[in-house]
C-alpha positions as a LaTeX table, in Angstrom:
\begin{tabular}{lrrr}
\hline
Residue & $x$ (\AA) & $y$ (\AA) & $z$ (\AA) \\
\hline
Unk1 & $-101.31$ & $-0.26$ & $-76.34$ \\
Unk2 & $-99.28$ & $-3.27$ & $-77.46$ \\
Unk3 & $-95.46$ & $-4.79$ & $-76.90$ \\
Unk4 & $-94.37$ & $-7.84$ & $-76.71$ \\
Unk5 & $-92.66$ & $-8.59$ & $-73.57$ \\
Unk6 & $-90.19$ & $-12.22$ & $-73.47$ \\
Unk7 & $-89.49$ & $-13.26$ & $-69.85$ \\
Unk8 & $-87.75$ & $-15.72$ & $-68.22$ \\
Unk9 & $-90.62$ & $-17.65$ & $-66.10$ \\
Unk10 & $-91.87$ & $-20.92$ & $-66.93$ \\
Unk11 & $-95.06$ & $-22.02$ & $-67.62$ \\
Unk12 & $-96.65$ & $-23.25$ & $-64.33$ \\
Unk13 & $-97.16$ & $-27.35$ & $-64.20$ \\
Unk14 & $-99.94$ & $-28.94$ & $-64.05$ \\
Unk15 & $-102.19$ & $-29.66$ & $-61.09$ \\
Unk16 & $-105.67$ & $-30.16$ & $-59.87$ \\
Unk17 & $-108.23$ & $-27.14$ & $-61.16$ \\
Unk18 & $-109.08$ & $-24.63$ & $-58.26$ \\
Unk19 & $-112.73$ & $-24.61$ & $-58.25$ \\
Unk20 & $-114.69$ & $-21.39$ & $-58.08$ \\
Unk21 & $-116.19$ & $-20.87$ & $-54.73$ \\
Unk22 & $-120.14$ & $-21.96$ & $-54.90$ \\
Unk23 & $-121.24$ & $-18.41$ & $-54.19$ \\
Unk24 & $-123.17$ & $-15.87$ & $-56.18$ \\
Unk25 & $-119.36$ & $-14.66$ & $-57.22$ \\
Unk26 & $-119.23$ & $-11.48$ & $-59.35$ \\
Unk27 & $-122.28$ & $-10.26$ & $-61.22$ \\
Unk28 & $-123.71$ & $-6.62$ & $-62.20$ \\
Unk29 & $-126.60$ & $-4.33$ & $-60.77$ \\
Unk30 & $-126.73$ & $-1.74$ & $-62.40$ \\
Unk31 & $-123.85$ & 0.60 & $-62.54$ \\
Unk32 & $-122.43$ & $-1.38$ & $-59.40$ \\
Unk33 & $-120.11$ & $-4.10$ & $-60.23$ \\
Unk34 & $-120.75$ & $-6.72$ & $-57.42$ \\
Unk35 & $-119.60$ & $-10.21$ & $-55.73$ \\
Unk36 & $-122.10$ & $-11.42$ & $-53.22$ \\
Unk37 & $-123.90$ & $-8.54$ & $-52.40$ \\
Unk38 & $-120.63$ & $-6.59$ & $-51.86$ \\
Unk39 & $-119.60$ & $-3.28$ & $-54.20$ \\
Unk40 & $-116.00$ & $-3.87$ & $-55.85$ \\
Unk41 & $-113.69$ & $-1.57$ & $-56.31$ \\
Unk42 & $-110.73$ & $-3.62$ & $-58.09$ \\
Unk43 & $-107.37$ & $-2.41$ & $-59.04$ \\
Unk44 & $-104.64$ & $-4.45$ & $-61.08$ \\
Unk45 & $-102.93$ & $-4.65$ & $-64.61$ \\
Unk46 & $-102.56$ & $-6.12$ & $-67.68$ \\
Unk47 & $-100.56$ & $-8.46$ & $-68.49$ \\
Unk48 & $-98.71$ & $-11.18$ & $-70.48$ \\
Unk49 & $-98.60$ & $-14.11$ & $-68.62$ \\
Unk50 & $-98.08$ & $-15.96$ & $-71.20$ \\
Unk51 & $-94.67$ & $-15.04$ & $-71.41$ \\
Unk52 & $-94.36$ & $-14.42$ & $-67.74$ \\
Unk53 & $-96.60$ & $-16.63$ & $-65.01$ \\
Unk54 & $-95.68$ & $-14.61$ & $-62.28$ \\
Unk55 & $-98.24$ & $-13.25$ & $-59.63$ \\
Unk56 & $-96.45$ & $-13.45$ & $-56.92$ \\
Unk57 & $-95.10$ & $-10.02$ & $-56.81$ \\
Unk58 & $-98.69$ & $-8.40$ & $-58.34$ \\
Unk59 & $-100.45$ & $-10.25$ & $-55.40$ \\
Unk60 & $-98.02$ & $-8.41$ & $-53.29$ \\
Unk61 & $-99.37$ & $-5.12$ & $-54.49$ \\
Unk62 & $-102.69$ & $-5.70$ & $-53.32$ \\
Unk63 & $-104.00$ & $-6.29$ & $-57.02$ \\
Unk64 & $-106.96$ & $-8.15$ & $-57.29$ \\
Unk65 & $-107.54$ & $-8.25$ & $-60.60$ \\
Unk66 & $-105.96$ & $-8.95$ & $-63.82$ \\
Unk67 & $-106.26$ & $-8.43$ & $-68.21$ \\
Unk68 & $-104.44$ & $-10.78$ & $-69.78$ \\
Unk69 & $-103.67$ & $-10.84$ & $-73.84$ \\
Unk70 & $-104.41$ & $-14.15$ & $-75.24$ \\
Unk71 & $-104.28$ & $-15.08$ & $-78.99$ \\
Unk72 & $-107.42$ & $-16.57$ & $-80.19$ \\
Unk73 & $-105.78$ & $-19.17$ & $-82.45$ \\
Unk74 & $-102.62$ & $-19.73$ & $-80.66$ \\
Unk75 & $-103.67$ & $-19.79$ & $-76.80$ \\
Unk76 & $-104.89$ & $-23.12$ & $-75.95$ \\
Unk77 & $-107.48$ & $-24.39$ & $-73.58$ \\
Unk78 & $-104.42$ & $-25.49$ & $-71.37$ \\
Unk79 & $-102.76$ & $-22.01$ & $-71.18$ \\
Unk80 & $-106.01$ & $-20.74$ & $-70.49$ \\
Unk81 & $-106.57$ & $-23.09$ & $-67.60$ \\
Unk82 & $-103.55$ & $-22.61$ & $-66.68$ \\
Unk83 & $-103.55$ & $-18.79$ & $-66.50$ \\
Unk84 & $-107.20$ & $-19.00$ & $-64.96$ \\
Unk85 & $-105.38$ & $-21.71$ & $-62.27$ \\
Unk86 & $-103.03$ & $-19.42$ & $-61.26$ \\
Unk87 & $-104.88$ & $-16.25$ & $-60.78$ \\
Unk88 & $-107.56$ & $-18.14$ & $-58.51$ \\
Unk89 & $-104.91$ & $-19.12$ & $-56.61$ \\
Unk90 & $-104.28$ & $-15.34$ & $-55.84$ \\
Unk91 & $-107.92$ & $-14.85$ & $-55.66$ \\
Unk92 & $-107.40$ & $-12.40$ & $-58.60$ \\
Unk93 & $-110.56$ & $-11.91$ & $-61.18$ \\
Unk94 & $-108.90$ & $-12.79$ & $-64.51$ \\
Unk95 & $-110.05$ & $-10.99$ & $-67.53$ \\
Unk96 & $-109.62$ & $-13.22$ & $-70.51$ \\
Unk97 & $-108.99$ & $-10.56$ & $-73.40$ \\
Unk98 & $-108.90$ & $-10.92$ & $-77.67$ \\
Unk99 & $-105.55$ & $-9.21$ & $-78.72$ \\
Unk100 & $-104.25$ & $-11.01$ & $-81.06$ \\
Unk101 & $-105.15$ & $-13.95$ & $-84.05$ \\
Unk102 & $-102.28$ & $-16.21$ & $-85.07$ \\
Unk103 & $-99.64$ & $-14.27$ & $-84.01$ \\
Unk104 & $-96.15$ & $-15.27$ & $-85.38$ \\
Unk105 & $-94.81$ & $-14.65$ & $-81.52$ \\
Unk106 & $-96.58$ & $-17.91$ & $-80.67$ \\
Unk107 & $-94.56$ & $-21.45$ & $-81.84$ \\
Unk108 & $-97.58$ & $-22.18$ & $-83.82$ \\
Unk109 & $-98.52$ & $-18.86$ & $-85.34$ \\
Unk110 & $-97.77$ & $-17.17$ & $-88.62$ \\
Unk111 & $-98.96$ & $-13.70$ & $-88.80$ \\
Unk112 & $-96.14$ & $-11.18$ & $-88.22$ \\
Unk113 & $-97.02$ & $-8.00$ & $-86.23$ \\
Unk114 & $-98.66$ & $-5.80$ & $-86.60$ \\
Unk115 & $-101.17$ & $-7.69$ & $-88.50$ \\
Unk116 & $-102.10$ & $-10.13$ & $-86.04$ \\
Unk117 & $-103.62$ & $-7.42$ & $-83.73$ \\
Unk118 & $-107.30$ & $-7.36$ & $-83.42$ \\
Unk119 & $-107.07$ & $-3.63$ & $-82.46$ \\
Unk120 & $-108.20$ & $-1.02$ & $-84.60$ \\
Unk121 & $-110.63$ & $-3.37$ & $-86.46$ \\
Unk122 & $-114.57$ & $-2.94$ & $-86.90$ \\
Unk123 & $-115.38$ & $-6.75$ & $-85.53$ \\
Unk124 & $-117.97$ & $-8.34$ & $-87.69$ \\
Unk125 & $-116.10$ & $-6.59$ & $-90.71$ \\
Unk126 & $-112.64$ & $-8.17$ & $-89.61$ \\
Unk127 & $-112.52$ & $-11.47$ & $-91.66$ \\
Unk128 & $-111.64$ & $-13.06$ & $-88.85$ \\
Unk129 & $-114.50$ & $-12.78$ & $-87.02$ \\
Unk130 & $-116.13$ & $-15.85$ & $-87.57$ \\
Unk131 & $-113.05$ & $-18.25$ & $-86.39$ \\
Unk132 & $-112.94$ & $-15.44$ & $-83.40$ \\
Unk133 & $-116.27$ & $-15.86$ & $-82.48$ \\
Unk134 & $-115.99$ & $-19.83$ & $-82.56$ \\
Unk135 & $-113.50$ & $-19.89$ & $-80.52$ \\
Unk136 & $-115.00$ & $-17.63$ & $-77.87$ \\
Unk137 & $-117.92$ & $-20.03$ & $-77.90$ \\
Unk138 & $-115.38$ & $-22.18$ & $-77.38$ \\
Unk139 & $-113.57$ & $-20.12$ & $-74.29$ \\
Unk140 & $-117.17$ & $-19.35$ & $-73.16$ \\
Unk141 & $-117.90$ & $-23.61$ & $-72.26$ \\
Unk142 & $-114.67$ & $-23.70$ & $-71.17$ \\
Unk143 & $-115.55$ & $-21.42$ & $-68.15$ \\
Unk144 & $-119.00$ & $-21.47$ & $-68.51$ \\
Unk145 & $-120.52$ & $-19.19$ & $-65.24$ \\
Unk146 & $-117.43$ & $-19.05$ & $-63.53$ \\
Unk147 & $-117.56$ & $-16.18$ & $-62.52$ \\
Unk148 & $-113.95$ & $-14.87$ & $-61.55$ \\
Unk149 & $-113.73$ & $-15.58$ & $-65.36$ \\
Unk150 & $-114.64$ & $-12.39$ & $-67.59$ \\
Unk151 & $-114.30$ & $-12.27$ & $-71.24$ \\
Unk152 & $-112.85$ & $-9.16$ & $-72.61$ \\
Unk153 & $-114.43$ & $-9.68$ & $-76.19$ \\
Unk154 & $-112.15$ & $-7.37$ & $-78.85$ \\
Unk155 & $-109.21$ & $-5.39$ & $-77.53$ \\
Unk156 & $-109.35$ & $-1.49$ & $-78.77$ \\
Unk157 & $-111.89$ & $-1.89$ & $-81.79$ \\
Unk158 & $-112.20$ & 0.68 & $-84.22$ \\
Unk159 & $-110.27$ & 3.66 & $-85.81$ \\
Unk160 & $-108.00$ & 5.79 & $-82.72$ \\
Unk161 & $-109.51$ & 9.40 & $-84.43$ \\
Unk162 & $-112.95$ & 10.32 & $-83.46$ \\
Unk163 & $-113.11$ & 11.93 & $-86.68$ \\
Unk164 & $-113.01$ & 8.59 & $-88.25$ \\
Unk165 & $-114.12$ & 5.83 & $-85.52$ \\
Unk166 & $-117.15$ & 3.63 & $-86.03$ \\
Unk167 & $-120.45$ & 4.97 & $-84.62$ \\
Unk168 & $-122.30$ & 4.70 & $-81.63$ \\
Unk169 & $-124.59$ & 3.04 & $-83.84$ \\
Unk170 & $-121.80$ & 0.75 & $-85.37$ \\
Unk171 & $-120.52$ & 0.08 & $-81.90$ \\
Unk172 & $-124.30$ & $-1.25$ & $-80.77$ \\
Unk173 & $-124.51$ & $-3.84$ & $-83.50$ \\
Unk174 & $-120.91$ & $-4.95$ & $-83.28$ \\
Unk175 & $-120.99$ & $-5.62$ & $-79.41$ \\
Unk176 & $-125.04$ & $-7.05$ & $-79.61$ \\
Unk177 & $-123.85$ & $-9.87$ & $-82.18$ \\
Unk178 & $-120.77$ & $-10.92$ & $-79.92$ \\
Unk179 & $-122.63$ & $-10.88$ & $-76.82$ \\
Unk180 & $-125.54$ & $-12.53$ & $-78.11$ \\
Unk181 & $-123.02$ & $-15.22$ & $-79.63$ \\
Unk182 & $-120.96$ & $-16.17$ & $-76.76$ \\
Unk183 & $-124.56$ & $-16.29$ & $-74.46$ \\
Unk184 & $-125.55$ & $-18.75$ & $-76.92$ \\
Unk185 & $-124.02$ & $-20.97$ & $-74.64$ \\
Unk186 & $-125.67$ & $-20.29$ & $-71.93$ \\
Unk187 & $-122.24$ & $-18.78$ & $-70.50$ \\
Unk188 & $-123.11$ & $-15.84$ & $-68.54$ \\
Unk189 & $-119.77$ & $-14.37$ & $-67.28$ \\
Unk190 & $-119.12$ & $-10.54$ & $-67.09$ \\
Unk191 & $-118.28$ & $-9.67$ & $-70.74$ \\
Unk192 & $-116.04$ & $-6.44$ & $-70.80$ \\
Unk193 & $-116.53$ & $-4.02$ & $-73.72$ \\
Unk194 & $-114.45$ & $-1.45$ & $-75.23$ \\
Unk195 & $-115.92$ & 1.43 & $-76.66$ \\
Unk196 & $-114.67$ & 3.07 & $-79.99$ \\
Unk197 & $-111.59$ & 5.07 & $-80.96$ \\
Unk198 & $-109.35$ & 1.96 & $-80.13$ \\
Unk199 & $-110.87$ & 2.14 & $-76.87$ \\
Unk200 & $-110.51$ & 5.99 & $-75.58$ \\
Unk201 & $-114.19$ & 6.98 & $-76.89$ \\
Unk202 & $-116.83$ & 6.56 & $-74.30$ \\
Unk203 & $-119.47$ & 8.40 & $-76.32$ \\
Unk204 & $-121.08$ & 4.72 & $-77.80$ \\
Unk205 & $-121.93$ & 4.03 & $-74.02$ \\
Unk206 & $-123.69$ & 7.03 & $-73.21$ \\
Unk207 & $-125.31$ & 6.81 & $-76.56$ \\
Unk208 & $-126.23$ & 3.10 & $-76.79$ \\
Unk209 & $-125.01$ & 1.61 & $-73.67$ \\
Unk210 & $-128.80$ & 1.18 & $-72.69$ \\
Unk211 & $-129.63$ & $-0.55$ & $-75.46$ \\
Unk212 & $-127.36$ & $-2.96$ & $-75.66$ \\
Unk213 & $-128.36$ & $-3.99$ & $-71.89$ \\
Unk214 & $-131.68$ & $-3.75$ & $-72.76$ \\
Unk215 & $-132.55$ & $-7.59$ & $-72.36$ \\
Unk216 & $-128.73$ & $-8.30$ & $-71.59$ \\
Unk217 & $-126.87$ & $-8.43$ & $-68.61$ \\
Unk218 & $-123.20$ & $-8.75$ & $-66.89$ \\
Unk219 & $-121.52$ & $-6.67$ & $-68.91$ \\
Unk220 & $-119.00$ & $-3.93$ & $-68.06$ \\
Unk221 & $-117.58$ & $-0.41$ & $-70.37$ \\
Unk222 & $-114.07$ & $-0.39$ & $-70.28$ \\
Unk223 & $-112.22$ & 2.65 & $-71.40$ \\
Unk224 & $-108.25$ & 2.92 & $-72.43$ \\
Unk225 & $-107.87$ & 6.29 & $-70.29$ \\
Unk226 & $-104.78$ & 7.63 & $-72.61$ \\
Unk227 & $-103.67$ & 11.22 & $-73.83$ \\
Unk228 & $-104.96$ & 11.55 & $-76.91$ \\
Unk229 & $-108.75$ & 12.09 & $-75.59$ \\
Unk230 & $-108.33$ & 12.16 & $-71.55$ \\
Unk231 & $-105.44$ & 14.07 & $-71.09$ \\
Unk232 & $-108.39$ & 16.33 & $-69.58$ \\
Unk233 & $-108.30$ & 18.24 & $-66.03$ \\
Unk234 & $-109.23$ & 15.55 & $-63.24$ \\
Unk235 & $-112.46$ & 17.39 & $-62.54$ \\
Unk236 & $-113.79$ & 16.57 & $-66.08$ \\
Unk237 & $-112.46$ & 12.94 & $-65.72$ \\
Unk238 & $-114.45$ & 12.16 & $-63.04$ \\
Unk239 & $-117.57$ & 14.17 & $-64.69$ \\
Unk240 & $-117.13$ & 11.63 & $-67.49$ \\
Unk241 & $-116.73$ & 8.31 & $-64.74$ \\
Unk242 & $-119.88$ & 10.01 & $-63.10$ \\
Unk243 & $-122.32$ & 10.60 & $-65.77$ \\
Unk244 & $-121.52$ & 6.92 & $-66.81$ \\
Unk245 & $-122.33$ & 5.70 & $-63.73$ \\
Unk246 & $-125.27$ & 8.15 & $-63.18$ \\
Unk247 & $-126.43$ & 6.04 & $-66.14$ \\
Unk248 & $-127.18$ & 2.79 & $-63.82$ \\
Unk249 & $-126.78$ & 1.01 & $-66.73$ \\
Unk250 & $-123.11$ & $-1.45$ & $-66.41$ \\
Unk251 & $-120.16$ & $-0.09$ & $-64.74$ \\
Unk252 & $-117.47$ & 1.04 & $-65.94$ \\
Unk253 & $-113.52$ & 0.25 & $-65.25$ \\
Unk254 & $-110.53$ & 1.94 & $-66.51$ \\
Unk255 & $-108.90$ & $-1.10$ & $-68.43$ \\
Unk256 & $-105.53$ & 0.52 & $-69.70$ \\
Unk257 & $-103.60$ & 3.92 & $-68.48$ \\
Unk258 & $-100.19$ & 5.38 & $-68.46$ \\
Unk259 & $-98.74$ & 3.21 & $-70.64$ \\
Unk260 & $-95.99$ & 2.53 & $-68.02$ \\
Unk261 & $-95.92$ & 5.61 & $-66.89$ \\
Unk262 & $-95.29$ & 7.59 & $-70.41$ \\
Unk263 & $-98.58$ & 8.81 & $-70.25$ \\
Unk264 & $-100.56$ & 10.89 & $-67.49$ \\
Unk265 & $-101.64$ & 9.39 & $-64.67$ \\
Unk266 & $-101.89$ & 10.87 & $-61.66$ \\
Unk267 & $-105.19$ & 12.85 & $-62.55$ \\
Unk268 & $-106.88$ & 8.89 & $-63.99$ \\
Unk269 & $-105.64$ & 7.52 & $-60.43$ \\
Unk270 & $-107.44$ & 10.67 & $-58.30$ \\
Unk271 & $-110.75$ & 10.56 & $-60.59$ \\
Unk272 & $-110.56$ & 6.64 & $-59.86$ \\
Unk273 & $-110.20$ & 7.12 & $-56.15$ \\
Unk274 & $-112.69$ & 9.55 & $-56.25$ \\
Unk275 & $-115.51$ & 7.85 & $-58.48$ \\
Unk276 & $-114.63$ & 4.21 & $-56.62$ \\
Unk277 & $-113.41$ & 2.91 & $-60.27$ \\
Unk278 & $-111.75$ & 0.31 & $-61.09$ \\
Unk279 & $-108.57$ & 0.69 & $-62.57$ \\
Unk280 & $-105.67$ & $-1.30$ & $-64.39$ \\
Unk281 & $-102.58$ & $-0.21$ & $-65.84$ \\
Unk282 & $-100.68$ & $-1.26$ & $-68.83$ \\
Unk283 & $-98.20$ & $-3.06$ & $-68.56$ \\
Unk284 & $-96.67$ & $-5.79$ & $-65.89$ \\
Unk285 & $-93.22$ & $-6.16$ & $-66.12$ \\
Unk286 & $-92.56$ & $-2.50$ & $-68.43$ \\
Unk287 & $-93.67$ & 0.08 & $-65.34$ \\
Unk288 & $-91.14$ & 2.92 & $-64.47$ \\
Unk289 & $-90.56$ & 5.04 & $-61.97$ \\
Unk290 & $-92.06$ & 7.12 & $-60.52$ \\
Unk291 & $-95.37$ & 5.80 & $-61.82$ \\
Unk292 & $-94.25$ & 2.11 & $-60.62$ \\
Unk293 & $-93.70$ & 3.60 & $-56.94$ \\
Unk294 & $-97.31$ & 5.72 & $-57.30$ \\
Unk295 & $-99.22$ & 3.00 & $-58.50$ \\
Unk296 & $-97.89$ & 0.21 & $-56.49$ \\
Unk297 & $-99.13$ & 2.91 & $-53.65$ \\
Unk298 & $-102.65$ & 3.10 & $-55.01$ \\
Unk299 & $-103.24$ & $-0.26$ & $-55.05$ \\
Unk300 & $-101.85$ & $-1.25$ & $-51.34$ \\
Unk301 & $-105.28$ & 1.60 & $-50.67$ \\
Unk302 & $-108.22$ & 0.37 & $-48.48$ \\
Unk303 & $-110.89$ & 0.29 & $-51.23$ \\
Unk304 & $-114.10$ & 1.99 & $-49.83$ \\
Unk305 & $-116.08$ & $-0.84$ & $-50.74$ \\
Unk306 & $-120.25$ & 0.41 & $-49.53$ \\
\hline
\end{tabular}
């Protein structure tokens, strides 16, 4: 899901970075996504920050976590520090994720929308790849092992039909070649990884999630929980959030859902609360009501964190 969203808030100024804590920080085991020996459950949104820097009022919520769309020629390394700045000032986990390339929304892009959208693309065949993948290298020293700092590598790859989406096998290559390019230097943050049909298909993980951790680590399935494949009864949801993580191979979060609350979402938020997933909703500053009032709810929850 994509729209652009103007606001009023400044850019934050510039200060002093806010180190990581010298902990172990977040890291996978297994199915479990961890932060010094502790399960976490997270819940938060995605958002835009680079038109609005405001987490005050998501802090409020009881977020803790946060996807934000960055362009990966227009986004500097000083709106990225910036953004990661003022999310660890929240103690938020900030999810660093490809949307866009040169998009003419940015002062110093020039590619009109739709066609600066990464989404719907099959990566290594995008022609872009190889200036994307330089500059996550780049991104990746930037934050190098920091671990609040995940990389969300290609937002909603591939064709939206099943009929017609890349396959599992298609998926495995794709997401081996950017994870093995971004650990090239020696950055191991959580990488987050869509799965096919623009993000709705979980099949690839089932399929080949074990063989793309085979030898890899810190990585996490993220699936865009929308209508068009999981408007499903919430018993089947969380038999699909189950068998994943009966896999014990990377856990899995719900990265986009209700689309504001235009799409279903009561049955994602029970199978979440059920399954102890972690869930984000699309999009800050867009929510109505009642899904605002629902999901503002949700996340003021005690997480039963084991």
């Amino acid at each position: 899901m994509l729209g652009f969203l103007l606001m009023g808030c400044s850019k934050p100024k510039g200060g002093e970075t806010i180190p990581f804590p010298s902990t172990n920080g977040y890291y996978t085991e297994g199915s479990k996504l961890m932060k010094n020996g502790s399960f976490q459950e997270l819940r938060g949104t995605d958002k835009m920050s680079l038109w609005d820097w405001n987490y005050d009022v998501i802090s409020s919520w009881g977020m803790d976590i946060t996807r934000e769309c960055i362009d990966m020629k227009c986004t500097s390394d000083e709106d990225l520090q910036a953004l990661v700045r003022l999310a660890r000032t929240k103690g938020f986990v900030i999810i660093l994720t490809a949307f866009w390339y040169d998009s003419d929304a940015f002062p110093n892009g020039s590619t009109p929308y739709p066609d600066c959208q990464l989404l719907g693309t099959t990566p290594t065949l995008d022609p872009r790849y190889p200036v994307i993948m330089k500059r996550w290298k780049q991104i990746a020293r930037l934050f190098a092992n920091q671990s609040d700092v995940w990389f969300g590598i290609w937002n909603e790859p591939y064709d939206w039909n099943k009929a017609n989406t890349a396959s599992s096998e298609q998926w495995l290559y794709d997401a081996s070649a950017i994870t093995d390019s971004i650990r090239q230097t020696s950055a191991n943050n959580i990488l987050v990884v869509c799965g096919n049909a623009m993000g709705q298909g979980h099949e690839p993980f089932l399929e080949k999630g074990a063989q793309l951790l085979s030898g890899r680590k810190n990585i996490v399935f993220d699936i865009h929980a929308y209508s068009t494949y999981w408007k499903i009864p919430v018993s089947e949801i969380e038999s699909r959030l189950n068998e994943l993580n009966n896999l014990n191979v990377a856990p899995v979060i719900i990265g986009e859902f209700a689309d504001n609350g235009t799409q279903p979402y009561q049955d994602i938020i029970t199978a979440c609360r059920e399954t102890h997933t972690s869930l984000l909703a699309w999009l800050w500053g867009q929510y109505q009501d009642p899904f605002s009032s629902v999901f503002e709810q949700y996340c003021g929850e005690k997480r039963n964190l084991n």
